[in-house]
Structure formats: C-alpha cells, structure tokens
C-alpha positions in Angstrom: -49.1 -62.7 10.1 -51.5 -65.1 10.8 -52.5 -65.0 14.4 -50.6 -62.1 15.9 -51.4 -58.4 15.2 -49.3 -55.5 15.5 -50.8 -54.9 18.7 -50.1 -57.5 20.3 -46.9 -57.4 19.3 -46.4 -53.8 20.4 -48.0 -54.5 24.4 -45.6 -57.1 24.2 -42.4 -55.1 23.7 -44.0 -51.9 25.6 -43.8 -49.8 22.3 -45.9 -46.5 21.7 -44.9 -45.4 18.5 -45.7 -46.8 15.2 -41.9 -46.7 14.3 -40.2 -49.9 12.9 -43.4 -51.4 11.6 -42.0 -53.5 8.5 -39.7 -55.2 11.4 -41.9 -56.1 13.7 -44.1 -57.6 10.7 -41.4 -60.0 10.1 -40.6 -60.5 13.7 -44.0 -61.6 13.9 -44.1 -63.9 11.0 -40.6 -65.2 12.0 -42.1 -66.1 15.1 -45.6 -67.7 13.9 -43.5 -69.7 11.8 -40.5 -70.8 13.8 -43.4 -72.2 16.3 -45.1 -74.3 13.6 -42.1 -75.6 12.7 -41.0 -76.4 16.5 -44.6 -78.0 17.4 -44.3 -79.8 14.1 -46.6 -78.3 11.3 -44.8 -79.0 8.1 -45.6 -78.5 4.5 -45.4 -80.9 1.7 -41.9 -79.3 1.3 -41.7 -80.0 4.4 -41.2 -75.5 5.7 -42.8 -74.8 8.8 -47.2 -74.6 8.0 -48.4 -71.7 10.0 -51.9 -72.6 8.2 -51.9 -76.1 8.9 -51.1 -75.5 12.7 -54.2 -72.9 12.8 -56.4 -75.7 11.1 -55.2 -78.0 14.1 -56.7 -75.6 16.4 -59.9 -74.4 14.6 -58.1 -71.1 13.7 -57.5 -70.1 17.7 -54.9 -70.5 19.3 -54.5 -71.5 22.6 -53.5 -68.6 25.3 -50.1 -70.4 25.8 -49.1 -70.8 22.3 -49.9 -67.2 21.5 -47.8 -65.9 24.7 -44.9 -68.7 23.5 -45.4 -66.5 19.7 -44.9 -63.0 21.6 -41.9 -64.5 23.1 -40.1 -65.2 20.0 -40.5 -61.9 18.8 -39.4 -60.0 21.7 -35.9 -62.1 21.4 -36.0 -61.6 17.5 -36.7 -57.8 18.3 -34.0 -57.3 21.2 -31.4 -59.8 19.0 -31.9 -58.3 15.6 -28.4 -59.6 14.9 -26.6 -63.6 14.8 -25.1 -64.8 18.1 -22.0 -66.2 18.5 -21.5 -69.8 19.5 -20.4 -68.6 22.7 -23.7 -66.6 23.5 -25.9 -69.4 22.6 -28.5 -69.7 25.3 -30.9 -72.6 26.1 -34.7 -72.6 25.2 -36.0 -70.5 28.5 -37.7 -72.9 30.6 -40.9 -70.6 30.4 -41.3 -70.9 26.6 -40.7 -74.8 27.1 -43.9 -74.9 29.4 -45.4 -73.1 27.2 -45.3 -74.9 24.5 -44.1 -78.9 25.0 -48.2 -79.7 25.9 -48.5 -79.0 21.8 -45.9 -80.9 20.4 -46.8 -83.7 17.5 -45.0 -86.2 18.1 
C-alpha cells in the first residue's frame, strides 16, 4: 500500500485483532488502486497509477480521498465475494462527494 496503513484500515472497520492481515493488505491495495483508476491516473499500459496519482498531490492525499480509500475497503472487506446482477448497488452518494472534486477530466 501506498498511502493507507494497516491502521487505518483497521479504525476503519473497528478491528482489534491482528487476524486476517494478508486480506486487508490487498483490500487496501485494491482500494488505492481502484481510486486511481476512477479519478484517472493511468499507466502507460494504461492500469490504474497509484504512484502517478500520489505525484499529483505531492505524496499527501487529501482528507477526502483517503476517507473515499477507507471506504472501498470496508465494502471489499464486508463483500469478499462477487454480486449478482441483481445486488448491484449504485456508487453511495457519500463516496461520490468525496471524490468527483478530483476527477481528471
């Protein structure tokens, strides 16, 4: 991970215990990278570029795009497994806030 810790991680989902660590790694660098690719920071290969977003931002990010992160993985750590087309939710309108001021367009 490149901007969230394990701590952060673990306010976030209210958990004590060191348990589960290797998932909540990759919940967290699920979630880094799914929001690069969402505000637009792609590669030459065009994947998601966690590194070129944190370049953007002088290596800190902004409050709202770190709470937008934490909310990724607490979906990716509640719904560990793939929805069915008739669970698919919307964006929450929350995360949208969050996160539509940072956008490239």
């Amino acid at each position: 991970m490149k901007f969230l810790t394990i701590d952060k991680i673990k306010q976030q989902l209210r958990l004590d215990c060191t348990c589960e660590a290797e998932l909540l790694e990759d919940c967290g660098n699920s979630a880094e990278e799914t929001l690069a690719g969402y505000l637009g920071y792609m590669d030459e290969k065009n994947h998601p570029s966690v590194d070129k977003m944190l370049e953007d931002f002088d290596g800190k990010m902004p409050y709202s795009l770190m709470q937008a992160a934490k909310m990724l993985v607490d979906v990716g750590y509640q719904y560990r497994s793939p929805v069915s087309m008739q669970t698919l939710s919307v964006v929450p309108y929350s995360f949208d806030l969050l996160v539509k001021p940072y956008v490239k367009l």
